[in-house]
N, C-alpha and C positions, 0 to 999 in steps of 0.2 A: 589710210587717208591719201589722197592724191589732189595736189598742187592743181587749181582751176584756171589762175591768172599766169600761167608761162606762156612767155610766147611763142615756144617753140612747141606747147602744145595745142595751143589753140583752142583751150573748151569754153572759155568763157562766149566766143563766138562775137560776130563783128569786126570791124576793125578799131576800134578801141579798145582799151585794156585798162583796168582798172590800178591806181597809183598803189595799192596795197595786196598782200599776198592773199589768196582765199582759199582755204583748203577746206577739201569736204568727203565725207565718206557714211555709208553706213555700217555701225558697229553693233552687229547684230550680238544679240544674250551680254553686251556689255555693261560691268557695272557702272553706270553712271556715276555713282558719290565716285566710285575711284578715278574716273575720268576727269571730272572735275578736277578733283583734288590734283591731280598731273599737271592740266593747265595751269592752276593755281602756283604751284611749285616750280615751273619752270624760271629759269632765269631771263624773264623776257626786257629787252633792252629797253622798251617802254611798256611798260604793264599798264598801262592807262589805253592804249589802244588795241587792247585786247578783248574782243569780243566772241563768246563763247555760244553757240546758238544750239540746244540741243531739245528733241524731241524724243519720249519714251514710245513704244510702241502702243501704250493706252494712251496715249495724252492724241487730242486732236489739232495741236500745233505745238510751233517752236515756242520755247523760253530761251530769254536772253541772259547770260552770267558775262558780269564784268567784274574787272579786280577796283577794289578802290579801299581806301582806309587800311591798309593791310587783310584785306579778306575778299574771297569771290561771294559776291551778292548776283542773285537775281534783282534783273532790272524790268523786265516786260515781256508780256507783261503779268502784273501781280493777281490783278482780277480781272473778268469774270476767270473762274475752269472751269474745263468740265464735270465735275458734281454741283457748279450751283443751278440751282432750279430754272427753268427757264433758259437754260445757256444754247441748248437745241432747240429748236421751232419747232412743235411739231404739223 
């Protein structure tokens, strides 16, 4: 995982910089559930502004995990995916 919003490294690009950390990485053959569950587990100082964005390598986008009620729930989004009918155009 490598930190996007330092400023000493500059990826986020521009001269603004976002008020929150954003790290991002691809983890290739990783298990997801245990991924999850890591973020989940962690002692985060606000677990409510934790936003989890992860995309499997069959999935044709990101899903969103936040922590809330004591547990990480997917947030968005829930539907369509891709196996419902119609979800590609052809």
């Amino acid at each position: 995982m490598k930190l996007l919003t330092s400023p000493e490294t500059d990826l986020w690009g521009g001269w603004k910089h976002p008020e929150c950390e954003v790290w991002a990485g691809a983890l290739n053959h990783a298990d997801l559930d245990a991924l999850k569950q890591r973020v989940f587990e962690t002692p985060w100082r606000e677990p409510n502004l934790v936003q989890l964005l992860v995309m499997d390598q069959e999935e044709g986008f990101f899903r969103m995990w936040m922590i809330r009620g004591g547990e990480l729930r997917q947030f968005a989004p829930l539907q369509p995916n891709e196996q419902d009918e119609g979800f590609y155009l052809d």
